[in-house]
C-alpha positions as CSV (number, residue, x, y, z in Angstrom):
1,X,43.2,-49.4,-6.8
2,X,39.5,-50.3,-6.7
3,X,36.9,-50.3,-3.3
4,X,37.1,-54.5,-4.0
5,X,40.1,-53.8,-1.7
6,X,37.5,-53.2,0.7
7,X,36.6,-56.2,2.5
8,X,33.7,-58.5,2.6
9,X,31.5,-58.3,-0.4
10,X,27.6,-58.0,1.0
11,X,26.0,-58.8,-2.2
12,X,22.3,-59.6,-1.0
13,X,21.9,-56.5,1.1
14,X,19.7,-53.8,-0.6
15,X,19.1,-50.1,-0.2
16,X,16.2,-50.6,2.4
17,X,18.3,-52.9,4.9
18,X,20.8,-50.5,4.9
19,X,19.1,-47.6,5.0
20,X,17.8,-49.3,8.5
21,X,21.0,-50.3,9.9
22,X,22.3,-47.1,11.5
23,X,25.2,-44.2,10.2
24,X,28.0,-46.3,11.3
25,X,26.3,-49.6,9.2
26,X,28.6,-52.9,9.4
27,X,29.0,-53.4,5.8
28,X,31.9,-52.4,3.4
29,X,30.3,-53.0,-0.2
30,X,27.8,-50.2,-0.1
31,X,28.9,-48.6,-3.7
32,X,27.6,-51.2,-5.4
33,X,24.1,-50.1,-4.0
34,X,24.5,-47.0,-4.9
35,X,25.9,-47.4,-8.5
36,X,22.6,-49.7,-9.2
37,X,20.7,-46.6,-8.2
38,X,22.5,-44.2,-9.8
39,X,21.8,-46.3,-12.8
40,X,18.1,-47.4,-12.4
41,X,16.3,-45.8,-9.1
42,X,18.6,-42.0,-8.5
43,X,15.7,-40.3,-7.1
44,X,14.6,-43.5,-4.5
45,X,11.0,-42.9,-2.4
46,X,12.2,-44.3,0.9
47,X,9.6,-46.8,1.9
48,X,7.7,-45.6,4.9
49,X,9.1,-46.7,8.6
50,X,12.6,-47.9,6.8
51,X,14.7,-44.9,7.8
52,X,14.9,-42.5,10.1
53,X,15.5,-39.7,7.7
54,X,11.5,-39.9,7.0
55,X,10.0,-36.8,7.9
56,X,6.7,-37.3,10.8
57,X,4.3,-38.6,7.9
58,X,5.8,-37.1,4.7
59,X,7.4,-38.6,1.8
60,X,11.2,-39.5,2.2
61,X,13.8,-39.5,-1.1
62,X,16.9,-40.8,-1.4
63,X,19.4,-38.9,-4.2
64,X,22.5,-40.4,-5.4
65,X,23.4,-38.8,-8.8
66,X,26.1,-35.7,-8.0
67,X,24.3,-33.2,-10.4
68,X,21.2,-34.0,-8.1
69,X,22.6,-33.5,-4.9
70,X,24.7,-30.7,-5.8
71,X,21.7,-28.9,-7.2
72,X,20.0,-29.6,-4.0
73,X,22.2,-28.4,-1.3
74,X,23.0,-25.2,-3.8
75,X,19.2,-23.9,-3.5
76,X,19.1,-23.5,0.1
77,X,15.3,-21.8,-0.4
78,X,13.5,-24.8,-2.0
79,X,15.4,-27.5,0.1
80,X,15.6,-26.0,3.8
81,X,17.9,-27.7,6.5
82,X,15.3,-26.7,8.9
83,X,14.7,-30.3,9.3
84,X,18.3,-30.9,10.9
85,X,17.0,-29.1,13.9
86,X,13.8,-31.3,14.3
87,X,16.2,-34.3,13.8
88,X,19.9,-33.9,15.4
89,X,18.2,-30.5,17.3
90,X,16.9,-33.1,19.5
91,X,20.5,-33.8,20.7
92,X,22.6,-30.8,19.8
93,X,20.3,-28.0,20.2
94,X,20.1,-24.6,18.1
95,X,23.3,-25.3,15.6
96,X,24.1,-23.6,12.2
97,X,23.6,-27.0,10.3
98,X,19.4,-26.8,11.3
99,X,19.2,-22.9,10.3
100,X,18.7,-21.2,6.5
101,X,19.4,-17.9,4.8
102,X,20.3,-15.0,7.2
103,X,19.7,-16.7,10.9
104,X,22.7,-19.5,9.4
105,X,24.9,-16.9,7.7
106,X,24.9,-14.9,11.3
107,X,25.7,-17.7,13.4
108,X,28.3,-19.1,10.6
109,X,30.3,-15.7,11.0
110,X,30.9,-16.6,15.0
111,X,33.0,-19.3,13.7
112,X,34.4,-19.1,10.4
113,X,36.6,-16.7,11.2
114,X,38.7,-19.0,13.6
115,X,39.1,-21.3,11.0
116,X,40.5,-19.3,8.2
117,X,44.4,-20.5,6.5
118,X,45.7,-17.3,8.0
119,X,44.2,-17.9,11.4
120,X,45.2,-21.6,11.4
121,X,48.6,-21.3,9.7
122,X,49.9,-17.9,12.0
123,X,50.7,-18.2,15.4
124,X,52.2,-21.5,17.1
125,X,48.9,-23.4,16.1
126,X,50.3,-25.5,13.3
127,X,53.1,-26.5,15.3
128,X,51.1,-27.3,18.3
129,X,49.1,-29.8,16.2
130,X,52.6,-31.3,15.0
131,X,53.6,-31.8,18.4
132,X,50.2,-33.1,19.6
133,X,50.6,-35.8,16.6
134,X,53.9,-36.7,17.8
135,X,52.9,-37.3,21.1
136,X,50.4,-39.4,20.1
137,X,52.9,-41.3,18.4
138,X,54.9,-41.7,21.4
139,X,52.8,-43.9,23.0
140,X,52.3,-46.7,20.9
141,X,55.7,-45.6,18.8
142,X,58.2,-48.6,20.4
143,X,55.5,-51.4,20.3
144,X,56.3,-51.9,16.6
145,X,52.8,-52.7,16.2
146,X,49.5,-51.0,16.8
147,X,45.8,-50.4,15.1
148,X,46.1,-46.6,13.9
149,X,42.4,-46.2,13.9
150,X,42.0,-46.7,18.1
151,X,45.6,-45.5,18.7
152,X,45.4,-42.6,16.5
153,X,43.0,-41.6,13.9
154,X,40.7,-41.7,16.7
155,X,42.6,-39.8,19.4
156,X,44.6,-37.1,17.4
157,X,41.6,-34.8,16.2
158,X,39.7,-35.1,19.1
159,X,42.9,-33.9,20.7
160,X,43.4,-31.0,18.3
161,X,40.2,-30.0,18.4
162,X,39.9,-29.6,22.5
163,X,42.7,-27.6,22.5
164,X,41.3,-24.9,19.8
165,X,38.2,-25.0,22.3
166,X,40.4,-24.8,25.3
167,X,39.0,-27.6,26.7
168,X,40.8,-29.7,29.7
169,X,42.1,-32.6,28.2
170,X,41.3,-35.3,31.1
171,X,38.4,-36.6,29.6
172,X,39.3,-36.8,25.9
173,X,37.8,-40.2,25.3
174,X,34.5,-39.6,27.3
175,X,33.6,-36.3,25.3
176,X,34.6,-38.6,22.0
177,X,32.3,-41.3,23.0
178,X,29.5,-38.8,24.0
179,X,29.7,-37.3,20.6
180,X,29.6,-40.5,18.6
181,X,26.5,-41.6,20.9
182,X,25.1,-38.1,19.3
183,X,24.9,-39.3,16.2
184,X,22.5,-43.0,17.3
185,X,19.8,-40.4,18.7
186,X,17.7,-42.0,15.9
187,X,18.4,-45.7,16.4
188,X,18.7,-45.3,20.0
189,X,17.1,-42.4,21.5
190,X,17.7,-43.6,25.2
191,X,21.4,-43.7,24.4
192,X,21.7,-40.4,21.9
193,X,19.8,-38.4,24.6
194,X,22.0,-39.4,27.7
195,X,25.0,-38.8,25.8
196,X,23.8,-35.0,24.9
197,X,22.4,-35.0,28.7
198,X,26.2,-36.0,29.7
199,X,27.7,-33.5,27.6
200,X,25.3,-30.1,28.9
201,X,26.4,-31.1,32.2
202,X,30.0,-31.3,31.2
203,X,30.6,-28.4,29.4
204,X,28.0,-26.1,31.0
205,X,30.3,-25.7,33.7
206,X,33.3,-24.6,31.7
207,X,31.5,-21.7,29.5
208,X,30.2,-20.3,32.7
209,X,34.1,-20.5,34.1
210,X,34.9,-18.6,30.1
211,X,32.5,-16.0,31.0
212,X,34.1,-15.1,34.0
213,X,38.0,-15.5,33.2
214,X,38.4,-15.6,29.0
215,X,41.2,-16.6,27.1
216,X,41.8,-17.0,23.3
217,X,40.1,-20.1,22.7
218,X,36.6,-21.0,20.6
219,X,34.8,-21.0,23.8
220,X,35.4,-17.2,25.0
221,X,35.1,-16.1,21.0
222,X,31.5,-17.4,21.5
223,X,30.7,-16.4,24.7
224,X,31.7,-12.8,23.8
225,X,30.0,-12.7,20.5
226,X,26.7,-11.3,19.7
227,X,24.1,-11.8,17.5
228,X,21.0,-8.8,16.6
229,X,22.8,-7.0,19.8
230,X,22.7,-10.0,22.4
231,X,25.2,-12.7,23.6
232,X,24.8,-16.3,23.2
233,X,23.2,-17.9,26.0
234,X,25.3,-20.9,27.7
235,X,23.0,-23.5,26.4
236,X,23.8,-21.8,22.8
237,X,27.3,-22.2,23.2
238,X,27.1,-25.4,24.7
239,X,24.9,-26.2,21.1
240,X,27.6,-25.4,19.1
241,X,30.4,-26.9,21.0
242,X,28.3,-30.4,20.6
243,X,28.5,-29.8,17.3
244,X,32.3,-28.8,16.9
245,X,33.2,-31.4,18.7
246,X,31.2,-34.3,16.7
247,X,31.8,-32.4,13.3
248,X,35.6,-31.5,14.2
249,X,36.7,-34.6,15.4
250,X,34.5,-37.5,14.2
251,X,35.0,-36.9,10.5
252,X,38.6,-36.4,10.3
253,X,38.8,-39.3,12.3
254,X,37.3,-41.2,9.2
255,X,39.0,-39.1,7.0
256,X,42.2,-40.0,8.7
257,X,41.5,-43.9,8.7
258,X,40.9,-44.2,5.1
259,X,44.1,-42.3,4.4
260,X,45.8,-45.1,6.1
261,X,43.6,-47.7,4.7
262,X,44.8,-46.6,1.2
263,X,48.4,-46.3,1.7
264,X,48.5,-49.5,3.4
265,X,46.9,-51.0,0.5
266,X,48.5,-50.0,-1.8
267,X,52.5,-50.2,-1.0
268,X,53.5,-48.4,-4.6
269,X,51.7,-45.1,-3.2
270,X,52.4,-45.1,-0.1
271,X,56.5,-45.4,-1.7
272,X,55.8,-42.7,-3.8
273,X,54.0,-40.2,-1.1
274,X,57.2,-41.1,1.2
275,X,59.5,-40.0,-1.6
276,X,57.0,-36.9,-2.1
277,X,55.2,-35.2,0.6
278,X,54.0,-32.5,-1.8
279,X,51.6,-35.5,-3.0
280,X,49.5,-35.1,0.4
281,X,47.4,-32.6,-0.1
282,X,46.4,-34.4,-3.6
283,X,46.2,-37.4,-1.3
284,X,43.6,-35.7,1.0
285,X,41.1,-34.5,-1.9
286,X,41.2,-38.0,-3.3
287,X,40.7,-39.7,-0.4
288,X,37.4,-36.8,0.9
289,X,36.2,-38.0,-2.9
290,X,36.8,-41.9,-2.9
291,X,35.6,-42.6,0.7
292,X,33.4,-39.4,1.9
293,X,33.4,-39.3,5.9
294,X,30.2,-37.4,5.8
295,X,28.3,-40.1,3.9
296,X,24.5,-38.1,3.5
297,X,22.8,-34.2,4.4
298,X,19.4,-34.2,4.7
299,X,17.1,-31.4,3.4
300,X,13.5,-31.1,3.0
301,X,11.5,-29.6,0.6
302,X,9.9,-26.3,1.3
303,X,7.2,-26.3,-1.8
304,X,6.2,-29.2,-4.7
305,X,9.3,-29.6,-6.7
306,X,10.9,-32.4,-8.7
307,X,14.5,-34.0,-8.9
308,X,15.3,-36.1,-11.5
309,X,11.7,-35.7,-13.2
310,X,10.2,-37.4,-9.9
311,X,7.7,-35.4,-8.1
312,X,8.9,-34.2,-4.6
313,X,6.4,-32.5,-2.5
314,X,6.3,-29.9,-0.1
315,X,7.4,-31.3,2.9
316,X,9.1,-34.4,2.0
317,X,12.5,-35.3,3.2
318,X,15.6,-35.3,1.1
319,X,18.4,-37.2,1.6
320,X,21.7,-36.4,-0.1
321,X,24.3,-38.7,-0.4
322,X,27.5,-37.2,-0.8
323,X,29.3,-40.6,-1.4
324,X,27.7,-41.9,-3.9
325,X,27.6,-38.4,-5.4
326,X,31.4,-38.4,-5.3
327,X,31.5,-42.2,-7.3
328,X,28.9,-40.5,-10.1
329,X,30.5,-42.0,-13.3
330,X,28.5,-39.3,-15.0
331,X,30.7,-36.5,-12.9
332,X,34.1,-38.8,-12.5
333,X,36.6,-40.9,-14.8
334,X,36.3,-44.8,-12.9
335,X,35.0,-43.2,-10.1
336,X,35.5,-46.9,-8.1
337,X,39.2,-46.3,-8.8
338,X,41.3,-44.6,-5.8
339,X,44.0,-42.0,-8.2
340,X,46.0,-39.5,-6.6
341,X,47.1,-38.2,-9.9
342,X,42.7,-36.9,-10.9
343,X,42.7,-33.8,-12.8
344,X,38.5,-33.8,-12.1
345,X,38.1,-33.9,-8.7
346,X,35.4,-31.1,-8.1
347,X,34.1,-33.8,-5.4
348,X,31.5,-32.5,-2.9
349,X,32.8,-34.1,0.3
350,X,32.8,-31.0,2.0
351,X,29.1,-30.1,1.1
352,X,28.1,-27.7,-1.1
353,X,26.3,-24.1,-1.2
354,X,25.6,-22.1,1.5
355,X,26.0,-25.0,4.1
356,X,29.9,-26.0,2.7
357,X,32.1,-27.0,5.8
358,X,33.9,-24.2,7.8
359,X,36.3,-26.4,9.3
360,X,37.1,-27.5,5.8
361,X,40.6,-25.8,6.4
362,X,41.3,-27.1,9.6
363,X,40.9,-30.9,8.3
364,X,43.2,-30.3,5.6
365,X,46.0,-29.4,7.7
366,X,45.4,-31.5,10.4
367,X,45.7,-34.5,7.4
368,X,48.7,-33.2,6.2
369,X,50.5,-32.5,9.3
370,X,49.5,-36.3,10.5
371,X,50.2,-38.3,7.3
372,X,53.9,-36.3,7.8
373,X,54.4,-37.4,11.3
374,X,53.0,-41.3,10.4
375,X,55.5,-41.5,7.1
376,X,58.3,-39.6,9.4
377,X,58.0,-41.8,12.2
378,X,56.9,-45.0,11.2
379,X,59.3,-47.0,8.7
380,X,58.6,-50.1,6.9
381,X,54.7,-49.7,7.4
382,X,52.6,-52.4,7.0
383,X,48.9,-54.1,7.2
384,X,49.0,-56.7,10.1
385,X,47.4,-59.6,7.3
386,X,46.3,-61.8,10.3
387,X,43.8,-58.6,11.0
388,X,41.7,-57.0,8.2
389,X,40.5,-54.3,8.4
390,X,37.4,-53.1,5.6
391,X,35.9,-49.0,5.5
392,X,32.7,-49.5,6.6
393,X,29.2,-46.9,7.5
394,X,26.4,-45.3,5.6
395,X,25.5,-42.2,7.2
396,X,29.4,-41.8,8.2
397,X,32.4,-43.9,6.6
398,X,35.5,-45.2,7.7
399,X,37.7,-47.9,8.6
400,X,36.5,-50.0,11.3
401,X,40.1,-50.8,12.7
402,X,43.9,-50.4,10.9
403,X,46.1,-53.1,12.6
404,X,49.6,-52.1,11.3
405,X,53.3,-53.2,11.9
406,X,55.8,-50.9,11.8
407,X,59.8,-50.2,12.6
408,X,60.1,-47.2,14.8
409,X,62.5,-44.1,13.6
């Protein structure tokens, strides 16, 4: 299976319209962009004023060969994420994904630990998310038809994830939206700033309320923890919760999506993965390489260097992205084809280096423990043909909606 199952073909759209069009860009056929610059332009100067990834007056580059961008995000000293926090920071606050060297590493430890396979796998967390799937399930289960990307993909992380905060989950969709309005801070700064306004005023409130009576949740793990001797201020938890929440939820939503996109696509996998659930976790590293969620990282160079034999100098921005990386035919066999059965999958879609995702674990077994419940629960599993759906984004990837009908178990 190729990405020409992908929808509309937008074959007069170049790298400098996209690159203006937002994370979540409309458009499906964005590999064939990146495979012409791979070929002719892999270390592309971003034209001035097309991209919000240029840095105040500096130059801004655009990587897409995986040698290139793995090299990058490996030497954390020459390519600092400093510039996360003057970008995202805005919104977000002080967050790991803006700090370098030892300030990251100490704030990393606060939450890596929580997100361990032991940690997630002992205890009745596993079986909690189960549960939480299936009750997603529920409601749309007897309809016999639905769109898994709304009535699932989108929900069940979110879900998941508010309960490992020990959040309330009242206001599940709200804190979603919020979070995804986080991420158009640079296309709409009105709306990206409201939405982090929104979100301090929400969950200020219920780190103050962790202080005083703690549990076992993310939350009271922060508020206790220290860092050079002193606790986290409330506006530094509430930083890092913006960020779990967006990271934790919004990119296994995409993940999710284009899980489902494939399968349904392609009805001789989707037989075979019924017949043989030890397939999913092959399933999940194929899909993180074919269609990354996280489609670009942006770094910026801390002294004159050079990618690619082009000059990048000090202060320029770089940005890395991870899916074209991951469609590299000089790293992968028909890297445009979608194969389960790939014995070279080293695909970045997690990152790389020092900044590789903590809740890589947690994603993994909240895809496996879904994909079960969908296959267990949903028989006969079809693409609703009167509906297409196509992956779509540049910044962030997915499937913009997965109409499905379905017979219920």
């Amino acid at each position: 299976m190729t990405d020409t199952i992908a929808g509309i073909q937008e074959d007069a759209l170049d790298i400098t319209a996209l690159l203006g069009m937002g994370p979540m860009a409309p458009v499906s056929n964005t590999h064939a962009i990146y495979a012409a610059l791979r070929k002719e332009q892999p270390v592309f100067e971003i034209p001035a004023g097309a991209s919000v990834s240029a840095t105040d007056h500096n130059k801004s580059f655009l990587i897409t060969r995986y040698a290139d961008v793995k090299r990058v995000l490996k030497e954390d000293a020459t390519y600092s994420s400093d510039i996360n926090q003057r970008t995202m920071g805005v919104v977000m606050g002080p967050t790991i994904i803006g700090m370098d060297g030892k300030e990251h590493l100490k704030h990393r430890t606060l939450i890596t630990p929580s997100m361990t396979p032991r940690v997630l796998k002992g205890g009745n967390f596993e079986s909690a998310v189960r549960a939480t799937a299936h009750e997603i399930i529920d409601t749309f289960a007897d309809r016999g038809s639905a769109d898994l990307h709304h009535d699932f993909c989108f929900k069940y992380p979110l879900r998941v994830f508010v309960d490992l905060l020990g959040l309330p989950s009242d206001d599940l969709d709200q804190v979603h939206r919020w979070g995804i309005d986080l991420c158009l801070v640079a296309h709409d700064p009105e709306k990206g700033l409201i939405a982090a306004d929104k979100l301090l005023n929400y969950l200020t409130p219920l780190v103050q309320a962790k202080r005083r009576t703690p549990g076992s949740d993310i939350i009271s793990m922060l508020v206790d923890a220290e860092i050079n001797g002193e606790k986290l201020s409330d506006y530094e938890v509430v930083s890092f919760l913006r960020l779990l929440v967006l990271a934790g939820a919004e990119t296994t939503n995409h993940l999710l999506g284009t899980i489902c996109y494939v399968l349904l696509h392609d009805p001789a996998l989707m037989a075979r993965v019924r017949a043989d659930r030890a397939l999913i976790p092959s399933l999940f590293q194929e899909a993180m390489r074919w269609e990354s969620p996280i489609g670009t990282l942006m770094r910026e160079a801390t002294a004159d260097t050079e990618i690619g034999n082009v000059a990048i100098p000090k202060g320029s921005g770089v940005l890395c992205h991870i899916g074209a990386a991951n469609r590299d035919e000089r790293q992968f066999r028909e890297p445009d084809s979608f194969d389960i059965d790939r014995q070279d999958n080293e695909h970045i879609g997690f990152g790389y280096g020092p900044h590789y995702c903590a809740g890589s674990h947690l994603a993994k077994m909240e895809a496996e423990v879904a994909i079960n419940a969908l296959l267990d629960r949903l028989q006969d599993l079809e693409p609703d043909h009167a509906k297409p759906s196509r992956i779509i984004g540049f910044s962030f990837r997915g499937p913009d909606s997965l109409p499905v009908t379905f017979r219920s178990r």
